[in-house]
C-alpha positions in Angstrom: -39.8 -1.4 66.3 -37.7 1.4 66.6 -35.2 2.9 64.0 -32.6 2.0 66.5 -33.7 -1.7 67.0 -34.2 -1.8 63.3 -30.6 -0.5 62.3 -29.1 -2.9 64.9 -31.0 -6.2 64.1 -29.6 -5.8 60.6 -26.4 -4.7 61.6 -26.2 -8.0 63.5 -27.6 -10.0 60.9 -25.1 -8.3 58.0 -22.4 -9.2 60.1 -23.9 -12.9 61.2 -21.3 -15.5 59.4 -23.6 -17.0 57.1 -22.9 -17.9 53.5 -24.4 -15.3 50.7 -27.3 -15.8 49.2 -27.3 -14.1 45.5 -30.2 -11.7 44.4 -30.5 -10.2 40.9 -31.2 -7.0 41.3 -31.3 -3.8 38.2 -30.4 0.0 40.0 -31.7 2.5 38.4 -28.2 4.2 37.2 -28.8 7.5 38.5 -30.0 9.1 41.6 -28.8 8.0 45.3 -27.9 4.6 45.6 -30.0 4.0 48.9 -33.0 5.4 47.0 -32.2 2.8 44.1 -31.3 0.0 46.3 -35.0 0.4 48.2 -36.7 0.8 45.0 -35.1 -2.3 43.4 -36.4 -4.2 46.4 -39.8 -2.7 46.7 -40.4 -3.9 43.1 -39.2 -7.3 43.8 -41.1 -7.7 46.1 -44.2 -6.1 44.4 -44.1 -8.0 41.2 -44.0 -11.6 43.3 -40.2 -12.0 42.4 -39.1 -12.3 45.8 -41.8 -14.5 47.7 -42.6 -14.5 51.2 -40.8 -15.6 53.8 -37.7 -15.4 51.2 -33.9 -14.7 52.8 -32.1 -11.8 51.9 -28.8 -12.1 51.6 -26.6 -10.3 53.8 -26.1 -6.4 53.5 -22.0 -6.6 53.2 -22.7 -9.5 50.3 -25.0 -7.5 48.6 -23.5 -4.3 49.2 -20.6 -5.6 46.9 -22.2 -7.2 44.6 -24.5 -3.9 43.6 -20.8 -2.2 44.0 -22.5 0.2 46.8 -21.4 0.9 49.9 -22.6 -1.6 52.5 -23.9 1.1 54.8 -26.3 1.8 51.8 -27.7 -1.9 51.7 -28.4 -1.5 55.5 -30.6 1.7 55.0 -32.4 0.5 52.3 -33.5 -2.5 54.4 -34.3 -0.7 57.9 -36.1 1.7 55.4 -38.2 -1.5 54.1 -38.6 -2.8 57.1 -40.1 -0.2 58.6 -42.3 0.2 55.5 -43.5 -3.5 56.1 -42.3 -5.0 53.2 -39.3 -7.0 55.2 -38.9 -8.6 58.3 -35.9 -8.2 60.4 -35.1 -10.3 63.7 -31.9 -10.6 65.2 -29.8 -14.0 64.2 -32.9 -15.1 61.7 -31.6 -12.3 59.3 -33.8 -9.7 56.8 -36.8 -11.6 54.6 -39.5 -10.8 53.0 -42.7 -10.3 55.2 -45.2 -12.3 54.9 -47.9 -9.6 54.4 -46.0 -8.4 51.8 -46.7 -10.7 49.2 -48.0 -9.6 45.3 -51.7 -10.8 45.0 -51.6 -13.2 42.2 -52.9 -13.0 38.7 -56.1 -14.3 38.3 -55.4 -17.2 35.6 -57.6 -19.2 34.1 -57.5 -22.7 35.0 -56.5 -25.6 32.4 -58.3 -29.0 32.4 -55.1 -31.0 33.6 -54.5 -34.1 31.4 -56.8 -37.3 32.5 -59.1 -34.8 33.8 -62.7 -37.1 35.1 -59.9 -40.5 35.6 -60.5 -42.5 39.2 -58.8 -45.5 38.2 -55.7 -45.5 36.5 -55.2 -48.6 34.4 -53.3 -47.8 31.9 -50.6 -50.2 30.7 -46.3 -49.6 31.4 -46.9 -48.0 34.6 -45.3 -49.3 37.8 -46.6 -48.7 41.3 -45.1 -45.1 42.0 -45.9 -45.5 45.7 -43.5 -48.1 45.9 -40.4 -46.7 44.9 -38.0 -47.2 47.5 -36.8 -44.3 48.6 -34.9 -44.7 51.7 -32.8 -47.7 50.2 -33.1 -45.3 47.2 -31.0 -42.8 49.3 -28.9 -44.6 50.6 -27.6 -45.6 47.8 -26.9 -42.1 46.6 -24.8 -41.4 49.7 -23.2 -44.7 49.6 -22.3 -44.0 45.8 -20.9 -40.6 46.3 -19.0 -41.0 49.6 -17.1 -44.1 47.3 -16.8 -42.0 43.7 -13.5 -41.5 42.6 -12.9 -37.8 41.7 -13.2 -38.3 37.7 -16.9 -39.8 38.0 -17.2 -35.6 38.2 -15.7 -34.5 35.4 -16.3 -34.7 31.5 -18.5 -38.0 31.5 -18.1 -40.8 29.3 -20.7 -41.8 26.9 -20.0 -45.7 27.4 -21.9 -44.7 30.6 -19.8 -45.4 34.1 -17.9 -48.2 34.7 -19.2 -48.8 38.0 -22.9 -49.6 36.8 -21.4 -51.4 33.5 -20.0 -54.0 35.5 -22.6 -54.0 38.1 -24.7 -54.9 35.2 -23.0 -57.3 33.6 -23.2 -59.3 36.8 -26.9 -59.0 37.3 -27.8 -59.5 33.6 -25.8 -62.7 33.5 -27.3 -63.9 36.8 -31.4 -62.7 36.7 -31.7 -62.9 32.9 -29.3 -65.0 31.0 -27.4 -62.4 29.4 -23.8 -62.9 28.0 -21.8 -59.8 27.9 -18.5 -58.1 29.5 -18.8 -54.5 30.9 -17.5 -52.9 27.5 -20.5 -54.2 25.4 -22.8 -52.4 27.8 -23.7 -48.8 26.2 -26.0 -47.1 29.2 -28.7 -44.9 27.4 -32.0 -43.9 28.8 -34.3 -46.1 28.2 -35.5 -48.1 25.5 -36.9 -45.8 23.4 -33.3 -43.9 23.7 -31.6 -47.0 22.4 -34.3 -47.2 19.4 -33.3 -44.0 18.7 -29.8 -44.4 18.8 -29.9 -48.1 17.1 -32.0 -46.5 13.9 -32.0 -42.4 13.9 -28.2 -42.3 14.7 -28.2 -44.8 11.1 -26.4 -48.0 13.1 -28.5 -50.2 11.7 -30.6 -49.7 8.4 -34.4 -50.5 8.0 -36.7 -51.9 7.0 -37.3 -53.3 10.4 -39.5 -56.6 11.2 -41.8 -56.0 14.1 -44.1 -58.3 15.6 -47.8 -57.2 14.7 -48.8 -55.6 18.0 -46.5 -52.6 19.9 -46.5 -49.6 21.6 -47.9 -47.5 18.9 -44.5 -44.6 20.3 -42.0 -46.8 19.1 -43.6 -46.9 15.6 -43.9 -43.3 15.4 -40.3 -43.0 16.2 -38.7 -45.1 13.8 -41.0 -43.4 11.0 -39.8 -40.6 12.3 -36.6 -41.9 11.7 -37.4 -42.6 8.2 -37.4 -47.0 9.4 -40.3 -48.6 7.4 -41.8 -51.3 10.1 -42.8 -54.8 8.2 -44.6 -56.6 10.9 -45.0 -60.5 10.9 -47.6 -62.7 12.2 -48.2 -63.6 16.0 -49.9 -66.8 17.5 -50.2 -68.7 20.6 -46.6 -69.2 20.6 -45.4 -66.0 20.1 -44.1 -63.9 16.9 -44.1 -65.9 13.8 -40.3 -65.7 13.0 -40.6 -68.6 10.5 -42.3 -66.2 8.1 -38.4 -63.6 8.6 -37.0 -65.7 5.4 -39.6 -65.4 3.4 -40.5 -61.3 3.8 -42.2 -59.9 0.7 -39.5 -59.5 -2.0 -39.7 -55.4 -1.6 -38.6 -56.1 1.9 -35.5 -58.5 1.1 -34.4 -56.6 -1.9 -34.2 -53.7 0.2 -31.7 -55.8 2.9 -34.0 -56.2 6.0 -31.5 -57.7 8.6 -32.9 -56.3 12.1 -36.0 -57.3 13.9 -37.5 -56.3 17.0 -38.8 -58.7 19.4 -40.1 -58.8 22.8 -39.8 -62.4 23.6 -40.0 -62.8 27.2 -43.5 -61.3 27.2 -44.9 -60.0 24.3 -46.2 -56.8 24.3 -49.1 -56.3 25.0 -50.9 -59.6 24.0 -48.3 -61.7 26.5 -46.7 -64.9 26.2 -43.1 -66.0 25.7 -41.5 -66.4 22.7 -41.6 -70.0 21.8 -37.9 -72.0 21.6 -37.9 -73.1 18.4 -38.8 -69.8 16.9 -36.3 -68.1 19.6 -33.6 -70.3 17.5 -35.2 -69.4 14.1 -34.9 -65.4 14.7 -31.4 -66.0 15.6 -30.7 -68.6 12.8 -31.9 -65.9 10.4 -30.4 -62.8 11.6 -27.0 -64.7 11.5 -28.3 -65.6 7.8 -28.5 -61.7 7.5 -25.6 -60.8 8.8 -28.0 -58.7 10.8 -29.6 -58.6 14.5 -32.2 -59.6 17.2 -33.2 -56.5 18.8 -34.6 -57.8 22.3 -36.8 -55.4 24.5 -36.5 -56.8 27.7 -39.0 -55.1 29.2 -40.6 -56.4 32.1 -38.6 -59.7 32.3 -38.1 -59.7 35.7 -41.5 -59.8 36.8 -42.7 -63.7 35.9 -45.2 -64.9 38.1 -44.9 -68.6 36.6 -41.9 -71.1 37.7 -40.8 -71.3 34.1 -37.5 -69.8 33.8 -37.5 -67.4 30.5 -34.2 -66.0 30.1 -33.0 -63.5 27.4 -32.6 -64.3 23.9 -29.6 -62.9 23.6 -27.5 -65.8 25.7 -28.1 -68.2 22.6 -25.9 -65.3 20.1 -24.3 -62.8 21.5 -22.9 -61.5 18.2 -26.5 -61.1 16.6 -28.1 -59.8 19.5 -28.9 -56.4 20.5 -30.3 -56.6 24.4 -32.2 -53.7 25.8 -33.4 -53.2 29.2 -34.3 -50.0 31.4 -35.5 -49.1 35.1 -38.9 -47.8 33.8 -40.8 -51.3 34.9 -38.7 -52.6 38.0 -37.9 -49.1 39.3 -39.4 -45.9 37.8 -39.8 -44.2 34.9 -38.5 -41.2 36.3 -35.2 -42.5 37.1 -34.2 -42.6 33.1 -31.7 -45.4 33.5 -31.6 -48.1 30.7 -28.7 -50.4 28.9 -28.0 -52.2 25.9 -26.1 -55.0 25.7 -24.5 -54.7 22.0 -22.6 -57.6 19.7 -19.0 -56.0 19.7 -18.8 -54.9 16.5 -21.6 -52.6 17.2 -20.4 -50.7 20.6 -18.2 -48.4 18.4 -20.8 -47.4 16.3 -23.6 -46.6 19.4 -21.4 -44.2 21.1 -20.3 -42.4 18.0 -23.9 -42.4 17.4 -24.4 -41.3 20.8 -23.1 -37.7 19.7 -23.1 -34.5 22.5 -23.2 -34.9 25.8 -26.7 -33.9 26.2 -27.8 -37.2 25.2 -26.0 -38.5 27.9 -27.7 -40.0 31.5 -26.4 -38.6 34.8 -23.5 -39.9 36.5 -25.3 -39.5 39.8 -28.0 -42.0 39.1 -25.6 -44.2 37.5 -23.2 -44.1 40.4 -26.8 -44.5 42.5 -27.9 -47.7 40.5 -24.8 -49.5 40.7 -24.7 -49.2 44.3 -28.3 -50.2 44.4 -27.9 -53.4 42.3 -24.8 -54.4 44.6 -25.8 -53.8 47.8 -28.7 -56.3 46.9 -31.5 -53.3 47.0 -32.4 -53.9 43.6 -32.7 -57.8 43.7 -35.1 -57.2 47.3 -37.0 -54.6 45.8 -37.6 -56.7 42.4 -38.8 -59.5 44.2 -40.9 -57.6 47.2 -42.5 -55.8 43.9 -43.1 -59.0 41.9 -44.6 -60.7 45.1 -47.5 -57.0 45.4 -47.8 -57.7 41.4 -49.1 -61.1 41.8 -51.4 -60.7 43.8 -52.9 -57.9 42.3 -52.9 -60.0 38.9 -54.9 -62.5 41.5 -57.2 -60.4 42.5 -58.1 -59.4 38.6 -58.5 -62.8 37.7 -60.6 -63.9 40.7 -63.1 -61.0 40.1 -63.0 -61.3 36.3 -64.0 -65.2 37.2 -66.9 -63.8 39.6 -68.2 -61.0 38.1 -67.5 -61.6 34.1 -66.9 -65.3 33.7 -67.1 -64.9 30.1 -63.7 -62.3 29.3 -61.0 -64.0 29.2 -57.8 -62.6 30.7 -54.4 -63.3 28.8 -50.8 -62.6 28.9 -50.9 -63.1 32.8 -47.7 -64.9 33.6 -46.0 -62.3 33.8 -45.5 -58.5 33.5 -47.5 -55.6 34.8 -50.6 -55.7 32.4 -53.1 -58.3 31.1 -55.1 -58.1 27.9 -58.7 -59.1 28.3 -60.5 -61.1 25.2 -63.9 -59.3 24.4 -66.9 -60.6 22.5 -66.1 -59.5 18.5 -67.6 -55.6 18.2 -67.2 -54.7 21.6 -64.2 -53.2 22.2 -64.8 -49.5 21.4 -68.3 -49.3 23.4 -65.8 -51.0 26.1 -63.5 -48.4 26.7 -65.8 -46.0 26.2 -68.0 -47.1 29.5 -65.1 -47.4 31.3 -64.3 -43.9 30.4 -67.7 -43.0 31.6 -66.9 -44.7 35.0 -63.6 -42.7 35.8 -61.5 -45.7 34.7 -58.9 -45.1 31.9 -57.4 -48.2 30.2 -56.2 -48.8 26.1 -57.9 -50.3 23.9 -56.0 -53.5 22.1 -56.4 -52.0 18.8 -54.4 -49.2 19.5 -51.3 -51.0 19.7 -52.0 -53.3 16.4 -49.4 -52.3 13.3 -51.7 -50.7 10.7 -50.2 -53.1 8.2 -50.4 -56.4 10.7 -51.2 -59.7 8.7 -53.2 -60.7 11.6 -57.5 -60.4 12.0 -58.1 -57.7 14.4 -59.0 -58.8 18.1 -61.2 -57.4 20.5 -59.6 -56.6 23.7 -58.6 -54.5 26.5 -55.2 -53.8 28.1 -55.6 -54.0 31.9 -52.4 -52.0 33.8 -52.8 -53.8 37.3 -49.6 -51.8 38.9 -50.2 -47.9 38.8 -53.1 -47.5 41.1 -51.9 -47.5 44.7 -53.0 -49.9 47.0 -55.8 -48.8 48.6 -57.4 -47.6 45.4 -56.5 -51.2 43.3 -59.8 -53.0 44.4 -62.2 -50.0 43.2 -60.5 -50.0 40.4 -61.4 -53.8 39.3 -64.5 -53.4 41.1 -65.3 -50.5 38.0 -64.0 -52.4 35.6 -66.0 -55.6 35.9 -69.2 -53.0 35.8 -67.5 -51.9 32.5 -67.6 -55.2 30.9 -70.1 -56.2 27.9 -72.4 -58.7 29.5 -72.3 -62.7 28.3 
């Protein structure tokens, strides 16, 4: 191209009406500007800063932002361009050629984490295929084109009103939950609310736990400085008749919270029995102290028993937390707690800066989700692809390994199967050895649990997309101690 063509296909493009794009660039501060202008580009380019293919912004938008005359800007790029290091075509603008790119430093590669896994089957993992992402969308438009102008400035640390509400009509309807829009604090997640509940000193440890947990939520209340008692678990779920009769340290020390997960405990399954339901409540009003629920995979019961929320038989002595992470995605870090009134004032003073606080757009998003019916469609599509992958598990555990028994399968997105006494370690290990990636069930147990340690695995059945969810059984029974 000639220095003609070249001058007037930037000219044209600097005066094009297209919005500025803006480009740090250092001059050196002396010498002519033109010379300093190419140079400051060249190196950009050089170093990998500016990529291929990469826009420039117009010449008159640069020009004044370098303070230089605009004339100036165009040189310097007809000069690169004819040097090869941009690109300049009449109504596409000036970029970086693609030949001009930086060869790359030669780096070397890190084993990325679950290097050698196949089968993912780990446990608290939904289907991330599934999320919905057109209805997903949707909502987002839907919830913007409808936000008032204050959802966009300082936020509130109640979380919005729109989802609070929204909430407190599905809670009430899916789940049993008693509650008006201003005892909903939205946080991110349950381990947020842990962390608000105990580190931000609203309520005082000890804590009683049931015996088996995610081994994160333990770490974070010692973190928090929370000592964890745990109490015995059998058939019918946590043994909350043993709460009045803690050791004597505990009680002397004022124990009045404990945390429960009684829709489906985690990870050994089962509900939560009614009668000892009653007796945590009984006792934490005894306290003057609280149920803390974890509601977290409640929706997903395979089962026509109706288990709703323990929270509906006290609303004063029970703290209800429930998230996204199971139902939706992790990645949309959206959860609630549904607090006894005299404790709202506390969480959001607890609460603190506003970089604890969740984004409005995803709130805004969710309610619109949850009212359009989205969330209620995708809930039930999802719990309909869960059940039969929990089918498909038990039908090939009853073929291939008659003799492990799988447990906890009413409901939820895991199952725990029962191994032979001694086994478990050698288990996991095998299925290691076969690409598959699963927990053990000891590595959930409370190191101080009452209870006799158990032999098990704890089978994820959701995260492994669908055409991949049959090998990934299919390994697993070749995993499996023999009778």
């Amino acid at each position: 191209m000639s220095d003609s063509r070249v001058n007037s296909a930037i000219r044209a493009e600097g005066d094009a009406p297209r919005s500025g794009t803006d480009l740090l660039l250092a001059l050196a501060p002396e010498g002519p500007r033109r010379a300093a202008v190419a140079a400051a580009l060249r190196e950009a380019v050089r170093s990998g800063r500016l990529a291929p293919g990469t826009l420039l912004p117009p010449y008159r938008t640069l020009a004044a932002d370098l303070g230089v005359a605009r004339n100036t800007v165009a040189d310097a790029y007809a000069e690169l361009v004819a040097e090869g290091w941009l690109t300049a075509r009449q109504g596409s603008g000036t970029r970086v050629a693609e030949r001009a790119a930086a060869k790359p430093r030669r780096v070397p590669k890190k084993s990325p984490a679950g290097a050698g896994v196949v089968h993912d089957l780990r446990q608290g993992q939904p289907d991330a295929t599934s999320f919905p992402r057109a209805a997903w969308a949707s909502a987002v438009r839907r919830a913007l084109n409808a936000a008032p102008h204050d959802a966009f400035g300082p936020p509130d640390p109640h979380g919005r009103p729109e989802l609070r509400r929204a909430l407190a009509e599905y809670l009430a309807r899916v789940r049993g939950v008693a509650a008006s829009p201003d005892q909903i604090v939205v946080c991110a997640g349950f381990a947020h609310g842990l962390r608000l509940l105990f580190g931000g000193g609203v309520l005082p440890g000890p804590l009683a736990v049931e015996p088996y947990s995610l081994p994160f939520h333990r770490g974070l209340l010692a973190g928090a400085g929370v000592r964890t008692v745990p109490i015995g678990l059998d058939s019918e779920g946590a043994r909350t008749d043993q709460l009045a009769s803690l050791p004597e340290t505990t009680s002397r020390h004022g124990a009045r919270a404990v945390l429960l997960t009684p829709a489906h405990q985690f990870p050994t399954g089962g509900p939560l029995h009614a009668e000892r339901r009653a007796a945590a409540v009984d006792w934490a009003r005894g306290r003057g102290g609280v149920v803390v629920e974890d509601d977290y995979d409640g929706e997903f019961r395979y089962d026509r028993e109706p288990i709703g929320a323990v929270q509906g038989l006290d609303p004063d002595h029970v703290v209800y937390i429930g998230s996204v992470s199971k139902s939706l995605s992790p990645a949309v870090r959206l959860g609630w707690m549904v607090l006894p009134p005299h404790l709202v004032d506390a969480v959001l003073a607890a609460k603190g800066l506003r970089e604890a606080w969740t984004g409005v757009t995803d709130q805004l998003a969710l309610a619109a989700f949850i009212e359009s019916g989205h969330y209620d469609r995708h809930v039930r599509r999802m719990r309909q692809r869960y059940r039969e992958r929990r089918n498909l598990l038990v039908a090939a555990l009853a073929e291939h390994a008659p003799h492990v028994e799988a447990t906890g399968v009413a409901a939820g997105l895991h199952a725990v199967l029962r191994l032979p006494e001694g086994t478990e370690a050698s288990t996991v290990q095998a299925a290691g050895r076969l690409g598959v990636a699963l927990d053990g069930l000891a590595a959930f147990r409370h190191p101080g649990s009452p209870e006799p340690q158990r032999d098990g695995l704890v089978v994820g059945y959701a995260a492994p997309p669908e055409h991949r969810y049959r090998p990934a059984v299919e390994a697993l029974c070749r995993a499996l101690p023999p009778r």
